[in-house]
C-alpha positions as CSV (number, residue, x, y, z in Angstrom):
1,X,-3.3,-13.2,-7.7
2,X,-3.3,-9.7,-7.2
3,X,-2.9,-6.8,-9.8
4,X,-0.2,-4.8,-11.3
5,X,-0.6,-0.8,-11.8
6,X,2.5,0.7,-13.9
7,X,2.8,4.3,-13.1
8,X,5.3,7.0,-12.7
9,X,5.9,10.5,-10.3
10,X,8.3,13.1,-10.7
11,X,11.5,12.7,-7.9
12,X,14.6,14.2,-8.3
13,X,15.0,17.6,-9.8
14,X,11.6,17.1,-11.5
15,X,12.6,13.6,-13.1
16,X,10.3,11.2,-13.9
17,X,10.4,7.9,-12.8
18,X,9.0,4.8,-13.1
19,X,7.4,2.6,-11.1
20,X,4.8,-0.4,-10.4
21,X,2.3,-1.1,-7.6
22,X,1.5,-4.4,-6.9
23,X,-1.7,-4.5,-5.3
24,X,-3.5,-7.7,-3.3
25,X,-7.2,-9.0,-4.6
26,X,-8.4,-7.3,-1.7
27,X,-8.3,-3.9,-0.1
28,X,-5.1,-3.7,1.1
29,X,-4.3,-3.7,4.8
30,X,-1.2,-1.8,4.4
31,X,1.6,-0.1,1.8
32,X,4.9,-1.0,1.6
33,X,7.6,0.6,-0.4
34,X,11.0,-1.4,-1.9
35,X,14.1,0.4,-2.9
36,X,16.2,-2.2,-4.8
37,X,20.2,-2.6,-4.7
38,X,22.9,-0.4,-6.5
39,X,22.6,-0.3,-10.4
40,X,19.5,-2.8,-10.2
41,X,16.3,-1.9,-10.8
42,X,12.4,-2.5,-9.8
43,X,12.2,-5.9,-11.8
44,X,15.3,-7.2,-10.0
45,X,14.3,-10.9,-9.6
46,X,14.4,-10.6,-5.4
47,X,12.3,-7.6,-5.4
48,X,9.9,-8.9,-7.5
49,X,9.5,-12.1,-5.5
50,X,9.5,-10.2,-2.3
51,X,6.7,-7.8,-3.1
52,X,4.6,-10.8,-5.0
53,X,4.8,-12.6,-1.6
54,X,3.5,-9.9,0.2
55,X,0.6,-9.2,-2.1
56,X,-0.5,-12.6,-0.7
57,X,-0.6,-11.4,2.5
58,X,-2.4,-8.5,2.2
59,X,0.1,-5.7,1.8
60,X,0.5,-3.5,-1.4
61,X,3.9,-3.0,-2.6
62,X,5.4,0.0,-4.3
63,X,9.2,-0.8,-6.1
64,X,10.2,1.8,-8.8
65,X,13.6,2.3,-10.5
66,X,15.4,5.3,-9.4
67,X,16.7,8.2,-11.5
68,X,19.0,7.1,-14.2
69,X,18.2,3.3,-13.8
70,X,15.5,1.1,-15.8
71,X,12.3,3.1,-16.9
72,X,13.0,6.2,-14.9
73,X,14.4,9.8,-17.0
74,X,17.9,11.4,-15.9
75,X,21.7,10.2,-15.9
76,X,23.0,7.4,-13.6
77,X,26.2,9.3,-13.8
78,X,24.6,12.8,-12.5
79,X,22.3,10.2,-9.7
80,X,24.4,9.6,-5.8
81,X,23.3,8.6,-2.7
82,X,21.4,11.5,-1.8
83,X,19.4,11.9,-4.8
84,X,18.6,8.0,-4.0
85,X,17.0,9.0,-0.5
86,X,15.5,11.9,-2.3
87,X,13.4,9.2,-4.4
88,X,12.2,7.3,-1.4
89,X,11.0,10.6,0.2
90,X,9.4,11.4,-3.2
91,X,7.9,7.9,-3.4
92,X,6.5,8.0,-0.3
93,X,4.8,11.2,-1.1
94,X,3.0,9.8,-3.7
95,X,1.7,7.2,-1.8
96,X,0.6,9.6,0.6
97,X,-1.3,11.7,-1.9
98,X,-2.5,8.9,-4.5
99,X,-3.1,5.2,-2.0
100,X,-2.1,5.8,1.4
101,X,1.3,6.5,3.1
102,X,3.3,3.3,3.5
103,X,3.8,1.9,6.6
104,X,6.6,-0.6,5.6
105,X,10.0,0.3,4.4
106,X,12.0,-2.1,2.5
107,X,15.6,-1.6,1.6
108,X,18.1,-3.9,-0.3
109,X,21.8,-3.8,-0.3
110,X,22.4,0.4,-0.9
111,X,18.7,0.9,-1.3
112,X,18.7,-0.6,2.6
113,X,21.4,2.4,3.5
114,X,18.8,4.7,1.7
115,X,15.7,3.9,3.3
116,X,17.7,3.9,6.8
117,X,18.4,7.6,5.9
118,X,15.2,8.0,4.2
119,X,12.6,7.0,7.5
120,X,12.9,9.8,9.2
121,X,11.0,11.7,6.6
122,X,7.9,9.0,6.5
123,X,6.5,10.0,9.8
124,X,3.8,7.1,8.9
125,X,6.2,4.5,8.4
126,X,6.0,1.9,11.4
127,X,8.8,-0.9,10.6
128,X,12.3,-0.8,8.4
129,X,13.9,-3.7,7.1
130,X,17.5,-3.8,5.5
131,X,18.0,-6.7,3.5
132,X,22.3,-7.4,2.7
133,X,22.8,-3.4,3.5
134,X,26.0,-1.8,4.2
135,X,25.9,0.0,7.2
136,X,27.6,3.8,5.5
137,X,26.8,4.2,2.0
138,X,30.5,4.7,1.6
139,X,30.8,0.8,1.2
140,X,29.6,1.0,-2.0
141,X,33.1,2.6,-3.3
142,X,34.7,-0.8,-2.8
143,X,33.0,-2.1,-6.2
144,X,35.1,0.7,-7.8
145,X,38.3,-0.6,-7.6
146,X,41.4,0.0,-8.9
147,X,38.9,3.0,-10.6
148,X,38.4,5.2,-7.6
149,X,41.8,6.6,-8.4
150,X,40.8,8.1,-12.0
151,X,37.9,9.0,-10.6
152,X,38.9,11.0,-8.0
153,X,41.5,12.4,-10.4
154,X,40.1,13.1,-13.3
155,X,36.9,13.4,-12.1
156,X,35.0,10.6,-13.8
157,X,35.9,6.8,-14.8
158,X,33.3,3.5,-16.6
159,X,33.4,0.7,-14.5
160,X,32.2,-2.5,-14.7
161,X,29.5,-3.9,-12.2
162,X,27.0,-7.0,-12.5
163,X,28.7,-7.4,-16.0
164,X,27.1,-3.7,-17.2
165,X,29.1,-0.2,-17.5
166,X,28.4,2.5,-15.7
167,X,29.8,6.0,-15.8
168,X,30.7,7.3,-11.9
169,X,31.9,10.9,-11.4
170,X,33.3,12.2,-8.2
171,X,30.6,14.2,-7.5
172,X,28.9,10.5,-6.3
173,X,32.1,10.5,-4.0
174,X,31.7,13.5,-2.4
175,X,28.1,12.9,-2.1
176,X,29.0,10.0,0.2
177,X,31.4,11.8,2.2
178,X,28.3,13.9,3.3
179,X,26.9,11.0,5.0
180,X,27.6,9.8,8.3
181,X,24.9,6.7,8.9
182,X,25.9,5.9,12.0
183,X,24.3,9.2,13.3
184,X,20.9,8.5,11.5
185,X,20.7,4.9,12.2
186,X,20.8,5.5,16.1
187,X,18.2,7.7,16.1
188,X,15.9,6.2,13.8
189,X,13.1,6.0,16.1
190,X,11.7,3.0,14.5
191,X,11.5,-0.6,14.7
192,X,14.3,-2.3,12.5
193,X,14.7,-5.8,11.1
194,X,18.1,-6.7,9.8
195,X,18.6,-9.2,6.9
196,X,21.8,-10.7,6.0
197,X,23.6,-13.4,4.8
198,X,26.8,-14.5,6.4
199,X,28.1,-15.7,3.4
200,X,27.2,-12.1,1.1
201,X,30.4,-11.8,-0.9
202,X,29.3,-8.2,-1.9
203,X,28.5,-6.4,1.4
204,X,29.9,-8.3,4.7
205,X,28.1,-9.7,7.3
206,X,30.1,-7.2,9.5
207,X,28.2,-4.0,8.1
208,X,24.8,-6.0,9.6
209,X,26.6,-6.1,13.0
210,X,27.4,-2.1,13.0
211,X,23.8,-1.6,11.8
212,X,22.4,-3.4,14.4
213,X,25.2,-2.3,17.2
214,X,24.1,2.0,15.8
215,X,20.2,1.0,16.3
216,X,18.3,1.6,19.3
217,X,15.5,-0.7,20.6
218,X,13.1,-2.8,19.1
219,X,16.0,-4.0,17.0
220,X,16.0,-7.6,15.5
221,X,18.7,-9.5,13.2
222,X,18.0,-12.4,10.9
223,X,20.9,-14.4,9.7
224,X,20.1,-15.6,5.7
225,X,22.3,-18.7,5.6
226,X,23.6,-19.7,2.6
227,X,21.5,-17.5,0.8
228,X,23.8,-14.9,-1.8
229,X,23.4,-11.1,-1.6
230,X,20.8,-10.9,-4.6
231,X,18.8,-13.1,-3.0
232,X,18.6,-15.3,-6.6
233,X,17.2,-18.4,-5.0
234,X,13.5,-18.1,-4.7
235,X,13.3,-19.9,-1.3
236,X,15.5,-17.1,0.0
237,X,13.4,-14.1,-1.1
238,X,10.0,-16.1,-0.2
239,X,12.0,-16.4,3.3
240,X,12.6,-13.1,3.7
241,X,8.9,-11.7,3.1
242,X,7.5,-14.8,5.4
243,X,9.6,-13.8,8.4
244,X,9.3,-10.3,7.4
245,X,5.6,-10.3,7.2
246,X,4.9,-11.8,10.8
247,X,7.7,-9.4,12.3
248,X,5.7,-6.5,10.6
249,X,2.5,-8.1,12.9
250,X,4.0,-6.4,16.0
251,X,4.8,-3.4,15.0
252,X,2.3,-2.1,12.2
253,X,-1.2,-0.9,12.8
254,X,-3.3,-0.6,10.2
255,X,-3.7,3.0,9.0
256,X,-6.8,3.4,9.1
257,X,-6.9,2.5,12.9
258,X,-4.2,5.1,13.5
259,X,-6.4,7.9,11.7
260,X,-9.4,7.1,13.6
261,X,-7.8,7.8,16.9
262,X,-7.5,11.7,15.8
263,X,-11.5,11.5,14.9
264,X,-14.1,12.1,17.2
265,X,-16.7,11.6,15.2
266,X,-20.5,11.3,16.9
267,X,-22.4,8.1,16.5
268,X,-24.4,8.2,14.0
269,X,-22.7,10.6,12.0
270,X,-20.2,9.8,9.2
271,X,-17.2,11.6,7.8
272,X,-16.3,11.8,4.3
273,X,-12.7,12.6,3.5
274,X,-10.7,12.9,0.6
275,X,-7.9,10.4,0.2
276,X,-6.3,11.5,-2.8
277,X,-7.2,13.8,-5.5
278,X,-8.6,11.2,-7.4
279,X,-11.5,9.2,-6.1
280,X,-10.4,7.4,-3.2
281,X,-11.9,8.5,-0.1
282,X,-11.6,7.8,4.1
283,X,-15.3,7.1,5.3
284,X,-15.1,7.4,9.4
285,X,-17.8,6.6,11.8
286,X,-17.6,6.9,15.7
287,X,-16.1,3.4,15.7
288,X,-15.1,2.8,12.0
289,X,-13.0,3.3,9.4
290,X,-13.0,2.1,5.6
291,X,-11.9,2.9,2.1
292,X,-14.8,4.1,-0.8
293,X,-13.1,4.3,-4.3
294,X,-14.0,3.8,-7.8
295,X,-13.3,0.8,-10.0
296,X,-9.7,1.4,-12.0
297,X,-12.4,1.2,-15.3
298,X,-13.6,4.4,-13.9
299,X,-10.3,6.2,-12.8
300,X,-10.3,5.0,-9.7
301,X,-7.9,2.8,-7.5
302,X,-10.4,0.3,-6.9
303,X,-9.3,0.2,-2.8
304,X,-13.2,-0.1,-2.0
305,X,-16.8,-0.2,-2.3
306,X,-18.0,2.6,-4.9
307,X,-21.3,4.9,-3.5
308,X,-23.5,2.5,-5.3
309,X,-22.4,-0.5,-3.8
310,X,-22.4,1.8,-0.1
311,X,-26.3,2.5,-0.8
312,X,-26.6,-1.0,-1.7
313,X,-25.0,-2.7,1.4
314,X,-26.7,-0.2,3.8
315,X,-30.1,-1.6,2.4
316,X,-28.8,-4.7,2.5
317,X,-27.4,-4.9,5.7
318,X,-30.4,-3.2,7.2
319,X,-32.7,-5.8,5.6
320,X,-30.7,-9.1,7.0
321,X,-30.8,-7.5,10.0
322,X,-34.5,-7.0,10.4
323,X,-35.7,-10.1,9.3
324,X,-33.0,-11.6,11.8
325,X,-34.3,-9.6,14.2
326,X,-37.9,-10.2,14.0
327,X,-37.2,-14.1,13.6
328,X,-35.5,-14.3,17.0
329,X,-38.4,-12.3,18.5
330,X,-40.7,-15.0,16.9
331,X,-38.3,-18.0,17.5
332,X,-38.9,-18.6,13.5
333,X,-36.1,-21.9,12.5
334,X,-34.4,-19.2,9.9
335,X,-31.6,-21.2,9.9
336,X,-29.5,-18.1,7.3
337,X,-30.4,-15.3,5.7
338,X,-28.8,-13.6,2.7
339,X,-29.7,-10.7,0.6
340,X,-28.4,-10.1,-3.3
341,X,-28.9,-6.4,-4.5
342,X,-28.4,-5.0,-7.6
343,X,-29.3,-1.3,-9.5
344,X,-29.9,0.1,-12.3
345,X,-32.7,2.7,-14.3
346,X,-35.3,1.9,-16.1
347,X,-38.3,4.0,-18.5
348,X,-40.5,5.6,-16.4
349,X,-44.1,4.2,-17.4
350,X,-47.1,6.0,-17.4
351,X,-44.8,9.5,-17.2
352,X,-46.5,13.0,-18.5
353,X,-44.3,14.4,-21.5
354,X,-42.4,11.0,-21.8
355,X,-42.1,11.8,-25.6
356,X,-40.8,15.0,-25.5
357,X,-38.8,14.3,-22.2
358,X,-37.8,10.6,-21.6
359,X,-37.5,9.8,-17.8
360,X,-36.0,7.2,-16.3
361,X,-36.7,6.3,-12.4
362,X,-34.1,4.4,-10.2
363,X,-34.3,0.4,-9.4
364,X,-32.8,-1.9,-6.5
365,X,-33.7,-5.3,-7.4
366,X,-33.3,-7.4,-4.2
367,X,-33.5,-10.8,-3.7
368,X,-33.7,-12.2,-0.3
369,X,-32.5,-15.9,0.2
370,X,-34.2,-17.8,3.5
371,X,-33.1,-20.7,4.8
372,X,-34.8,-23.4,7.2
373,X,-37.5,-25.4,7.7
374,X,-40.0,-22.6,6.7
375,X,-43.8,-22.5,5.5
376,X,-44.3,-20.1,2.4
377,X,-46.7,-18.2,4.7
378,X,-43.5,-17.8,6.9
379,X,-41.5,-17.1,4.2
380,X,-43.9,-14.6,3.1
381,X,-43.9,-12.7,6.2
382,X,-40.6,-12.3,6.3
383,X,-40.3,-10.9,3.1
384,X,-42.8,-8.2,4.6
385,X,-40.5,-7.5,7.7
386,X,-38.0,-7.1,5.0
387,X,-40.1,-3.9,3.9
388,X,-39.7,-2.6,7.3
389,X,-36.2,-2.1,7.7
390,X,-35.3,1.3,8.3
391,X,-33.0,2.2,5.5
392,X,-35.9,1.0,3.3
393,X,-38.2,3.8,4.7
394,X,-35.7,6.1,4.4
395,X,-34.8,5.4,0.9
396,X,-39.0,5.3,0.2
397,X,-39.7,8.4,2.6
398,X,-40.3,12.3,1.7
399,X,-36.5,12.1,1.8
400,X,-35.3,16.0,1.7
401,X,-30.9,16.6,1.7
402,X,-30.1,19.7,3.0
403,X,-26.3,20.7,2.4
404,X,-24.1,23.8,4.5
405,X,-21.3,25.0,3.6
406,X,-18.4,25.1,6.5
């Protein structure tokens, strides 16, 4: 059920932190990124069972502790609001150079007051979603207490949140005065989804209705009833990614569809480009777009098909095609028609100099699978037509690659 990739980027004055993709079976049909609640972390049980359910439906999920918290270098007590944004921004770039840019934003409690701040620099991000967020970050001074006054007097206080101390100084006060939400949140630009519980005893209901009263069309609300404001109750967090998920539907085009609106490639040209600086690469066609990677055994990402397996399904394809073709034309009863392909090198036999200079030549072992009421002279035929498919007399021609430079 998916796969886990631990990793880590630097954010916030060159900090590292930490922070796992969780990626579907399958090539993912979009990114989404999670910023977790004040003083959690990425393993916070709600995020994690948010981001599982969405790796069953397709999407890959970035979550990653931000600076000062779980896995990630730097201070809590130096970290604010801002640098919190900052982190989601750097996130997102990461994606952008290393996967693909998310096009799902996912905030939770104070992490949902960051990523409202936060969208409007992720230009590819297509849907926001605020799951028990205040609607100011300023909310969050309320959990201080009968603290704020030493901190605002002698410039830092511990307090006591979730059962675990934290140092605040009043630099993470001032930080928040700089931020007027109300502003941001009306001109968003984006399609927002509101989550909240009417009975959250940590952030009120209330701050859901000034969200969603600052926000400008498409705008939805979704009440959580009787669910509390860490989402601990399974059912709750697997409620939130369902609903979540089918919301997304309207809203989110896949990226690659996006990109190929800006191509104008030919037909029967392709174009090659590179994803990330890895091995992940865009493949476009006039009509087309896909992922070509390598598997993560190689260094890849594993988000497609490596050139191999491209070579191979191009013969393959071409062969099914043929014999499909030519068995309508004959009205043969080929009832299916599948082809298995495989490579690898082998000795060379009967090679000048093979002692002296060992050569190797290239193999495709296909094997083509008919199905029907077919005589083996039919049978036989067809695996003659097979020959004849075009990529195979390319691949068997005088074949001659001539390379330009731009």
């Amino acid at each position: 059920m998916g796969r886990r990739i631990k990793l880590e980027f630097a954010a916030t004055d060159g900090l590292m932190v930490a922070g796992l993709l969780e990626m579907p079976d399958v090539n993912p049909h979009s990114f989404a990124l999670f910023a977790h609640c004040f003083t959690c972390g990425k393993d916070v049980v709600s995020a994690s069972r948010i981001a599982r359910a969405l790796v069953t439906r397709g999407y890959a999920v970035l979550r990653f502790d931000f600076t000062g918290l779980g896995g990630s270098d730097g201070d809590f007590a130096n970290s604010n609001f801002s640098s919190n944004v900052n982190d989601l921004v750097m996130a997102a770039n990461f994606l952008r150079d290393h996967y693909r840019a998310p096009s799902l934003l996912i905030g939770h409690s104070l992490g949902g007051a960051a990523a409202l701040a936060a969208a409007h620099s992720m230009p590819e991000v297509r849907g926001v979603v605020t799951i028990g967020a205040p609607a100011d970050p300023h909310h969050v001074v309320k959990q201080f207490g009968c603290k704020l006054d030493e901190i605002s007097t002698q410039g830092v206080a511990e307090v006591t949140l979730a059962g675990r101390r934290f140092t605040i100084k009043k630099q993470f006060l001032d930080d928040l005065d700089n931020h007027y939400q109300s502003e941001k949140i009306a001109k968003l630009k984006k399609p927002l989804l509101i989550f909240h519980s009417p009975v959250d005893a940590t952030v009120s209901i209330h701050e859901a209705e000034k969200i969603f009263r600052s926000a400008k069309h498409p705008k939805s609300f979704i009440s959580l009833d009787n669910a509390d404001h860490l989402l601990t109750k399974a059912r709750d967090a697997e409620y939130v990614a369902t609903t979540l998920a089918a919301w997304a539907t309207r809203y989110i085009e896949e990226p690659e569809n996006i990109e190929q609106k800006d191509s104008a490639i030919p037909s029967g040209h392709v174009l090659v480009k590179e994803k990330n600086r890895q091995f992940t690469r865009t493949v476009i066609s006039d009509s087309h777009v896909w992922l070509a990677d390598e598997p993560t055994a190689m260094g890849g990402n594993d988000l497609g098909p490596d050139p191999y397996e491209h070579l191979l399904a191009a013969l393959g394809t071409c062969t099914s095609m043929t014999i499909r073709m030519y068995a309508r034309h004959k009205k043969i009863p080929l009832q299916d028609v599948s082809v298995h392909l495989s490579h690898n090198r082998e000795h060379a036999r009967d090679c000048e100099d093979c002692e002296s200079s060992p050569q190797k030549i290239e193999v495709i072992n296909r094997v083509v699978t008919l199905v029907g009421d077919l005589t083996d002279e039919v049978r036989d035929r067809l695996l003659q037509i097979a020959d004849r498919c075009p990529v195979h007399q390319t691949l068997h021609s005088d074949l001659k690659i001539i390379t330009k430079r731009d």
